[in-house]
C-alpha positions as MATLAB code, in Angstrom:
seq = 'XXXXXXXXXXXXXXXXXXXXXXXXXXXXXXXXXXXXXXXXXXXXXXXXXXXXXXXXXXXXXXXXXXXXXXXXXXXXXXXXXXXXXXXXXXXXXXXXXXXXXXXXXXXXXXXXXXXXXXXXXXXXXXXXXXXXXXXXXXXXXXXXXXXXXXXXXXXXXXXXXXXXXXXXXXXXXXXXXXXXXXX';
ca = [
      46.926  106.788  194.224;
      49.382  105.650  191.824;
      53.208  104.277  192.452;
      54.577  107.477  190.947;
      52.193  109.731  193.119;
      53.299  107.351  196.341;
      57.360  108.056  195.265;
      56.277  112.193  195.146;
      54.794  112.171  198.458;
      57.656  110.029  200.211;
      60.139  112.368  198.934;
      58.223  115.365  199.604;
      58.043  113.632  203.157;
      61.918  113.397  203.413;
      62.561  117.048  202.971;
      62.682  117.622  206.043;
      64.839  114.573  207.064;
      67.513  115.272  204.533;
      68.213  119.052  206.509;
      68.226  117.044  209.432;
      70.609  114.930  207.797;
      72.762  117.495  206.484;
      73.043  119.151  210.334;
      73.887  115.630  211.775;
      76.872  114.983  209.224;
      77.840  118.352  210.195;
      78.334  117.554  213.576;
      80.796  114.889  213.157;
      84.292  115.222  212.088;
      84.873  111.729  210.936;
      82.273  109.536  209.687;
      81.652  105.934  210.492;
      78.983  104.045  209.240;
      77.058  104.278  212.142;
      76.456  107.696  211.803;
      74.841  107.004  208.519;
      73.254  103.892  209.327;
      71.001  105.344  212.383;
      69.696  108.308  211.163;
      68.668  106.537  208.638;
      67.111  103.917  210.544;
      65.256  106.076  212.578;
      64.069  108.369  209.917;
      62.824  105.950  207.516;
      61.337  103.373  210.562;
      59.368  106.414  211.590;
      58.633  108.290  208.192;
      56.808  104.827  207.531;
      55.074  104.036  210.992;
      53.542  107.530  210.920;
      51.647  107.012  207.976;
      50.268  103.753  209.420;
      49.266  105.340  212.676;
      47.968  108.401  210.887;
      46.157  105.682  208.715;
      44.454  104.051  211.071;
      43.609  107.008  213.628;
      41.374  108.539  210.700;
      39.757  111.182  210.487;
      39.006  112.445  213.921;
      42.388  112.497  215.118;
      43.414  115.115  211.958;
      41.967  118.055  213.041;
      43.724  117.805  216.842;
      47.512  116.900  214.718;
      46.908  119.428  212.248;
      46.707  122.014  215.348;
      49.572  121.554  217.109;
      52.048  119.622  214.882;
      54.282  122.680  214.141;
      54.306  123.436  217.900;
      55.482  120.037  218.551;
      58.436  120.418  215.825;
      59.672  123.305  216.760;
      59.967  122.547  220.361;
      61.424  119.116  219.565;
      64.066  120.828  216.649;
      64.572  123.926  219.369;
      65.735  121.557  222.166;
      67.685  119.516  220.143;
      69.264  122.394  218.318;
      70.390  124.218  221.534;
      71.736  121.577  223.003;
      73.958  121.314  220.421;
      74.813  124.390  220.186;
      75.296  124.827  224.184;
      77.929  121.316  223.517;
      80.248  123.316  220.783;
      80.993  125.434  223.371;
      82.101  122.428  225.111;
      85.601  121.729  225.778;
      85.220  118.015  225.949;
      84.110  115.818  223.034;
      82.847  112.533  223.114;
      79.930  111.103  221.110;
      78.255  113.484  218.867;
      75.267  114.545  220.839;
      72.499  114.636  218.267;
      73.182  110.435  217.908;
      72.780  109.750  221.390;
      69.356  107.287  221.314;
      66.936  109.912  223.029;
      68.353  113.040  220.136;
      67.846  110.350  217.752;
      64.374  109.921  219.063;
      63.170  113.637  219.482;
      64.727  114.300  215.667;
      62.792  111.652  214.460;
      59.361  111.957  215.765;
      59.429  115.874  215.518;
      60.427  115.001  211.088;
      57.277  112.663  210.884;
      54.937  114.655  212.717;
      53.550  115.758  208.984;
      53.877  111.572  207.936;
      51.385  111.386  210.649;
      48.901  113.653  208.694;
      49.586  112.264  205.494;
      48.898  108.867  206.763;
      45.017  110.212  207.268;
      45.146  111.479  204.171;
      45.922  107.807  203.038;
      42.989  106.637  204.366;
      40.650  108.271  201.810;
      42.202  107.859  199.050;
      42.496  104.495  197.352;
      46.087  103.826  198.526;
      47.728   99.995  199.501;
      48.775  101.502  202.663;
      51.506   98.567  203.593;
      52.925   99.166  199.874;
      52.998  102.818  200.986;
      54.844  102.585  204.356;
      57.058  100.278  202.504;
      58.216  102.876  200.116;
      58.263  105.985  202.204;
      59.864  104.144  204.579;
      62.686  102.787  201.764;
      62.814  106.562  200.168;
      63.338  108.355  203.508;
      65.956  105.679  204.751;
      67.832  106.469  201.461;
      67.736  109.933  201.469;
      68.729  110.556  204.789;
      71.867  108.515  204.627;
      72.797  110.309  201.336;
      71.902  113.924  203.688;
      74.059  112.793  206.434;
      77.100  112.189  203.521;
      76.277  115.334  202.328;
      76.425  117.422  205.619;
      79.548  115.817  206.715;
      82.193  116.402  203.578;
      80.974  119.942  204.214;
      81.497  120.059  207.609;
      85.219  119.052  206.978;
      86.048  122.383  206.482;
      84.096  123.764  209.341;
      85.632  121.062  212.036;
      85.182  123.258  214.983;
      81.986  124.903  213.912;
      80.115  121.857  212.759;
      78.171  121.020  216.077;
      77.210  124.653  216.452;
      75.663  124.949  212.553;
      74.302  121.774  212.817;
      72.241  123.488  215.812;
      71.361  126.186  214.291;
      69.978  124.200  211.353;
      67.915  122.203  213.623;
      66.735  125.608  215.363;
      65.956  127.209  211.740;
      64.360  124.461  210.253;
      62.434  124.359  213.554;
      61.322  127.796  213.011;
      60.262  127.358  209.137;
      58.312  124.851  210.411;
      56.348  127.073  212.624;
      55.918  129.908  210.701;
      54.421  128.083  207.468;
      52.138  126.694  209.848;
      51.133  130.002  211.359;
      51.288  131.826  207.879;
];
């Protein structure tokens, strides 16, 4: 697999972590740099262990992943997604939910449940797999920051709204995840 081929499948990979990262700059009315910072941390630590894992599981874990992956998404983007939405109906405000360490968790294993898969795919294929993790990792990290940017000069104009469309973008993307799986 060449370096280009590697740099198409890390941002295919990110897709999903820059609507995540849209929602979560949506949910914040001013940004600080830690908001960008640990999404992106998260996302791109994970988008690049998965692949490693998923690497060295092989072949006989993909069939069980491939099963249940979407289930495991959409509950993890679901949960998330509703809680946020239940906390814009909240009168008081304190940290943005979805950056509390376990919501940082959830929204970051349920984005690199497909890295996971991938990462088997890696394994037949002729691929330096620490070069690999290195750039999907780097790619994802990037992207995400850029999505959480993104979500949050939008949300400006939605201040009181943010937190519940954030939610509902977790809860959709959730969703889309499911049905392509089941379709």
């Amino acid at each position: 697999m060449s370096l280009l081929e590697i740099i198409i499948v890390a941002v295919a990979l990110s897709m999903d972590t820059f609507a995540v990262a849209i929602a979560l700059g949506l949910s914040v009315k001013k940004l600080k740099i830690k908001e960008v910072l640990m999404p992106a941390i998260y996302f791109g630590f994970f988008q690049a262990v998965m692949p490693l894992v998923g690497y060295f599981a092989g072949v006989n874990f993909a069939s069980r992943i491939q099963s249940v992956d979407h289930w495991v998404a959409f509950a993890l983007l679901g949960l998330v997604g509703g809680k946020m939405i239940k906390d814009s109906f909240s009168k008081k405000k304190t940290e943005a939910a979805p950056f509390r360490f376990h919501a940082m968790l959830l929204l970051a294993a349920a984005t690199s449940v497909d890295a996971l898969a991938i990462g088997i795919t890696f394994a037949f294929l002729e691929v330096n797999i620490f070069k690999a993790v290195i750039i999907v990792g780097s790619i994802t990290f990037a992207i995400t920051a850029i999505g959480v940017k993104i979500g949050n000069a939008f949300g400006a104009k939605f201040k009181s709204k943010a937190e519940f469309l954030g939610g509902a973008v977790f809860i959709i993307l959730g969703v889309k995840i499911l049905l392509e799986h089941l379709f």
